[in-house]
C-alpha positions in Angstrom: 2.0 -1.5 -24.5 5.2 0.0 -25.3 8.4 -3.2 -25.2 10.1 -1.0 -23.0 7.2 -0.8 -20.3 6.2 -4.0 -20.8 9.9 -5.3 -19.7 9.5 -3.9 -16.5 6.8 -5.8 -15.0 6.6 -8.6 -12.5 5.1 -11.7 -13.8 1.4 -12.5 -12.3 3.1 -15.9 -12.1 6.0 -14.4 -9.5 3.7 -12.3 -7.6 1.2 -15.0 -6.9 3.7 -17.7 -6.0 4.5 -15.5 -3.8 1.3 -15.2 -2.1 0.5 -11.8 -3.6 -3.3 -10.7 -3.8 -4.4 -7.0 -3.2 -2.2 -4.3 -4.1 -0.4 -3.7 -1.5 0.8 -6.9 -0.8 1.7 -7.5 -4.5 3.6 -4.3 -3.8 5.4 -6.0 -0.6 6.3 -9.3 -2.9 7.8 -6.8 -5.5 9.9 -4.7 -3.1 11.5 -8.3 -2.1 11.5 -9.5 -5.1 14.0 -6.3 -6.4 16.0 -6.7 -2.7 17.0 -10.2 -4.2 17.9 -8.8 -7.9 19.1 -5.4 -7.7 21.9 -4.2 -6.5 20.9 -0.5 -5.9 18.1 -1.1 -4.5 19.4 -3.6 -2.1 22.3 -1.0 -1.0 19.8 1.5 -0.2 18.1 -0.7 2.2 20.9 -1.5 3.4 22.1 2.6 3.6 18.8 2.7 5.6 19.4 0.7 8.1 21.8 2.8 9.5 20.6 6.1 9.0 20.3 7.9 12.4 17.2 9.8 13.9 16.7 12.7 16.4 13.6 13.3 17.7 12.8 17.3 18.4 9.5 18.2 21.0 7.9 21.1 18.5 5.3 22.0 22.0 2.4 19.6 20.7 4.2 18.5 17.8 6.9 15.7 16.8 9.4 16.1 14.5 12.0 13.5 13.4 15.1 14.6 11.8 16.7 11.8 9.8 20.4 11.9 8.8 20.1 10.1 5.1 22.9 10.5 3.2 21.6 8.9 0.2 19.0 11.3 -0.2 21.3 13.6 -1.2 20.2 12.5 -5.0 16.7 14.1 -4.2 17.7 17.0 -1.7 20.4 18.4 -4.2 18.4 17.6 -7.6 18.1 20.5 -9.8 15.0 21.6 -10.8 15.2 24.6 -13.1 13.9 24.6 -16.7 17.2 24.2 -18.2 18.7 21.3 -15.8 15.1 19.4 -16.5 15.4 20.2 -20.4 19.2 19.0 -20.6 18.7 15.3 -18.5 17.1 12.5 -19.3 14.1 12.1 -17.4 14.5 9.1 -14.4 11.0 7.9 -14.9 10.3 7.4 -17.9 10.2 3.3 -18.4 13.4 3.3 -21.3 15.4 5.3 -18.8 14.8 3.0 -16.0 17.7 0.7 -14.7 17.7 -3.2 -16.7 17.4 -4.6 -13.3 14.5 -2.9 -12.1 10.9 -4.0 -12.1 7.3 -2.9 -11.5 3.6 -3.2 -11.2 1.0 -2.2 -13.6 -1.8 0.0 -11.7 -4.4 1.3 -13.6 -3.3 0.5 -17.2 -1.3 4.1 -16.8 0.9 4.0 -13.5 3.7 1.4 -13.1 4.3 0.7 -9.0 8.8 0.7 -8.9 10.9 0.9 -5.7 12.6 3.7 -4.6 16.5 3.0 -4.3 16.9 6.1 -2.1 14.3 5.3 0.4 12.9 7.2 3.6 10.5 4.8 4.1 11.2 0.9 5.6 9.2 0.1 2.4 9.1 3.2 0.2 7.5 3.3 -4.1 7.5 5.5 -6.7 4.4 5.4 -8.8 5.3 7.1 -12.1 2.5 7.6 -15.3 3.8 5.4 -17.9 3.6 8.2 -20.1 6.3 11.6 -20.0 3.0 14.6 -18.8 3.6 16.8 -16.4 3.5 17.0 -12.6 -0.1 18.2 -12.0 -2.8 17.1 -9.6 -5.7 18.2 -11.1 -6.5 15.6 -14.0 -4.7 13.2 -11.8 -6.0 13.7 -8.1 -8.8 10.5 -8.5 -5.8 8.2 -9.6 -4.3 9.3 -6.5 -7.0 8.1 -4.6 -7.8 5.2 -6.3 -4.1 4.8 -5.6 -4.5 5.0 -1.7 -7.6 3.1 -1.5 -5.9 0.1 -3.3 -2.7 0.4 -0.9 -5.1 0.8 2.3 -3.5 -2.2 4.4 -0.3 -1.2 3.9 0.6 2.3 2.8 0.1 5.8 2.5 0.2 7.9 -0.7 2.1 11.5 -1.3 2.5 14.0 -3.7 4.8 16.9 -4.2 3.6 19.5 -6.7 5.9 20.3 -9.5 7.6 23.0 -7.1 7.1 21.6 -3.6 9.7 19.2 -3.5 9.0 17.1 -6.5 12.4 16.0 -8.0 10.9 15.0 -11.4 8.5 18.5 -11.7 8.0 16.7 -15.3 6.9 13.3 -15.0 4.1 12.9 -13.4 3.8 10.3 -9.9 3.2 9.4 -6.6 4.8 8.4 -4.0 4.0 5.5 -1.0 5.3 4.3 2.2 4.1 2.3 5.0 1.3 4.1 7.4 2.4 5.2 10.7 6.2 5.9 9.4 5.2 9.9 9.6 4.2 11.5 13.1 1.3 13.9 11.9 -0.6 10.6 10.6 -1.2 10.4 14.4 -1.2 13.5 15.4 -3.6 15.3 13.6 -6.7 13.6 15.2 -5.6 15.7 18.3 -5.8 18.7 16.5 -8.6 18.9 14.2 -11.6 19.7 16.8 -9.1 22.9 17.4 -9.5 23.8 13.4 -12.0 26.2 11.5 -14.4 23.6 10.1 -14.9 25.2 6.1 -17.1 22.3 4.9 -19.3 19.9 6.7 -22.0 17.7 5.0 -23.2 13.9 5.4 -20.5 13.1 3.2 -17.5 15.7 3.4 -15.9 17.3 5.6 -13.0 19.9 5.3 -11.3 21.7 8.1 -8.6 24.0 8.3 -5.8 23.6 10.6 -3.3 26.6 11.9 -1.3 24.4 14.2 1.9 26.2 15.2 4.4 24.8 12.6 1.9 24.4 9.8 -1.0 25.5 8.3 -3.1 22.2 6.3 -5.9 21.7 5.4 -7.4 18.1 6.5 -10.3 16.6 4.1 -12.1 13.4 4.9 -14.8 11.9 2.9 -15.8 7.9 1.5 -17.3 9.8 -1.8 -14.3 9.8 -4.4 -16.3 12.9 -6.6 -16.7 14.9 -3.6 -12.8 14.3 -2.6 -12.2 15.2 -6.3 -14.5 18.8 -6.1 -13.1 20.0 -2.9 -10.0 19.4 -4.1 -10.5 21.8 -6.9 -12.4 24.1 -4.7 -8.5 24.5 -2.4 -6.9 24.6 -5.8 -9.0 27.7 -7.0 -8.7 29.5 -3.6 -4.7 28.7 -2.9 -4.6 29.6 -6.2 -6.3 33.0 -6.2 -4.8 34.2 -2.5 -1.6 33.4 -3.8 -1.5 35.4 -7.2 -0.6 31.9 -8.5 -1.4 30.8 -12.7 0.2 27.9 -12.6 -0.8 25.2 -9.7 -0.6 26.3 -6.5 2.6 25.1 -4.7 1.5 22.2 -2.2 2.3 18.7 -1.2 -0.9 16.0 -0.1 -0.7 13.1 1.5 -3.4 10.3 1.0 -4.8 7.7 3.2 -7.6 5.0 2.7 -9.0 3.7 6.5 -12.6 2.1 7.5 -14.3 3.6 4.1 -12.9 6.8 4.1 -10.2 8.2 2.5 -8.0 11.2 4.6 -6.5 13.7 2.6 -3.7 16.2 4.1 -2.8 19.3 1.5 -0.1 21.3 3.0 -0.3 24.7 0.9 3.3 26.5 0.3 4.8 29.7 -0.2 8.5 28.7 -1.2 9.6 25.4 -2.4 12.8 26.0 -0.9 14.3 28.0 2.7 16.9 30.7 2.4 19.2 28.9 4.7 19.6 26.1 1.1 21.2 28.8 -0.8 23.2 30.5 1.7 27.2 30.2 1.4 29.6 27.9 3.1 28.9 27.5 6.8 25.6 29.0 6.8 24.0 26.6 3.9 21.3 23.7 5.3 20.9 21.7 2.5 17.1 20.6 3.0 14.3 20.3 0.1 11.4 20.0 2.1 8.5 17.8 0.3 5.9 15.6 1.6 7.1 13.7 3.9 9.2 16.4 5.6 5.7 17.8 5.9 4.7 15.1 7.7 7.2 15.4 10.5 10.1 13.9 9.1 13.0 16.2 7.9 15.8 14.1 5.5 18.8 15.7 5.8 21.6 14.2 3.8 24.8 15.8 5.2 25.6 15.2 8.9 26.2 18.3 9.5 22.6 19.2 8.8 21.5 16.8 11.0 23.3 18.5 14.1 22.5 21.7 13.4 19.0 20.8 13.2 17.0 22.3 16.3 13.4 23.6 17.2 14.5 27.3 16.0 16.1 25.9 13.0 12.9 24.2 12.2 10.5 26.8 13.2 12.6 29.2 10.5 12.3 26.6 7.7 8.7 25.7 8.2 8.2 29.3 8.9 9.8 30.2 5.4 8.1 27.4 3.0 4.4 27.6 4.7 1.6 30.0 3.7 1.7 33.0 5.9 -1.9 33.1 7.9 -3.0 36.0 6.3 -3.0 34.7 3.0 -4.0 31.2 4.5 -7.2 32.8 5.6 -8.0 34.4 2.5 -7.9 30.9 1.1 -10.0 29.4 4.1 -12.6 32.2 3.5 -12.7 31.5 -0.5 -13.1 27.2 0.0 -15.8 27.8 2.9 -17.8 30.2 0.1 -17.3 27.8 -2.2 -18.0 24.8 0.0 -20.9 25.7 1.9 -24.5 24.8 0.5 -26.4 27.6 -0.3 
């Protein structure tokens, strides 16, 4: 293990004189272990506890806008080939601030906190190696990831062009469950969807409800999780004229022996309104967890502005228009369906 990585971690010794056994709870004894010993970290917290929330009625639908201002680091990063090439990357372990520390998962991912959180409790999970943002090779971690967390968290991922701020490092991302609206909300919904796949051990449905278009996978097998997956890959893939991978952000959850899996497909990493001049400009980088009902908006301005048109026009913008949605649904049901 490289000196640098290995400086980052917890002791076992802290984290079980704390009380810490399963993941997620060595997680919890980490998060307020760095409150106590980081300054950042415990400034952000503190930043969060007086960030300010609307809640906007979407007919069906809840969003919450959030007025962050710290977030600003995320919502303003830039992402471009030559930004990324000239910076030093922020997740790689000898970048990483001396006071910060972490939690070895799966000999390959170290578990930090986020000092610019959305989340009451909020972790980066970065590959302790510099490789790329890509699901693919990296999807069964993720679960693996989310079963692990189950009492306490839920996972995320924003592709390399949905959102993610570090398109080349790979990681995850985890806050507590419940913290985004559509983890209860799409129960309600899913009878409604086209049902693409539906087996004794997967199923995969397809959901065009008003402000987004996901697709919902739930399954206890890890392989078949890790074949559908590619099956929405290949189609997003192919509907969208896309080579590289398909823009999308997932989020991951592990409850009563099955894991839920929410892949929001997207058409623009970015709305319009984020590159329009003076007045006019919204500066909102939608990823994951604005997919999940809860928009970050860093300026308080934003945060005004912010109503049901203004979000119908964004989500309108950076979601897969239903034609080319339905191509997809058409190509994963082919691929999905026993013959």
């Amino acid at each position: 293990m490289e000196p640098s990585i290995e400086r980052l971690l917890l002791s076992d010794r802290e984290i079980h004189l704390r009380g810490g056994s399963d993941l997620a709870a060595r997680a919890h004894i980490l998060l307020r272990q760095q409150k106590e010993t980081w300054p950042l970290l415990r400034t952000g917290y503190a930043g969060l506890a007086e960030v300010r929330t609307r809640t906007i009625d979407m007919d069906g639908f809840t969003i919450r806008v959030q007025w962050n201002p710290a977030r600003i680091v995320s919502s303003a990063a830039k992402v471009d080939d030559e930004s990324i090439r000239r910076r030093k990357c922020f997740l790689c372990a000898a970048n990483l601030p001396p006071e910060q520390r972490g939690i070895l998962f799966a000999s390959s991912y170290i578990v930090l906190c986020n000092p610019f959180p959305i989340f009451g409790e909020h972790f980066t999970i970065p590959h302790t190696t510099h490789t790329l943002q890509r699901i693919g090779p990296s999807f069964g971690t993720m679960l693996d990831l989310a079963h692990a967390m189950q009492k306490r968290y839920t996972v995320t991922y924003n592709g390399p062009r949905s959102g993610a701020s570090a398109p080349d490092h790979l990681h995850f991302q985890a806050g507590e469950k419940g913290f985004l609206p559509i983890e209860e909300e799409f129960a309600g919904h899913v009878s409604k969807g086209e049902v693409l796949a539906d087996t004794k051990v997967m199923q995969v449905v397809a959901l065009d409800a008003g402000l987004r278009r996901y697709f919902v996978l739930r399954s206890g097998e890890r392989e078949s999780l890790i074949g559908s997956l590619r099956a929405v890959e290949s189609a997003l893939a192919g509907a969208a004229g896309e080579k590289e991978e398909p823009m999308m952000n997932i989020l991951v959850s592990f409850d009563h022996g099955a894991w839920t899996v929410l892949i929001f497909p997207r058409a623009k990493h970015r709305p319009s309104m984020y590159f329009a001049q003076g007045e006019e400009r919204i500066l909102i980088s939608p990823a994951a967890v604005d997919c999940g009902g809860v928009l970050t908006t860093p300026l308080e301005k934003d945060f005004h502005r912010m109503t049901a048109e203004v979000i119908r026009d964004i989500f309108g913008e950076i979601f897969l228009s239903r034609e080319v949605f339905q191509t997809a649904c058409a190509d994963i049901s082919r691929n999905l369906t026993p013959r």
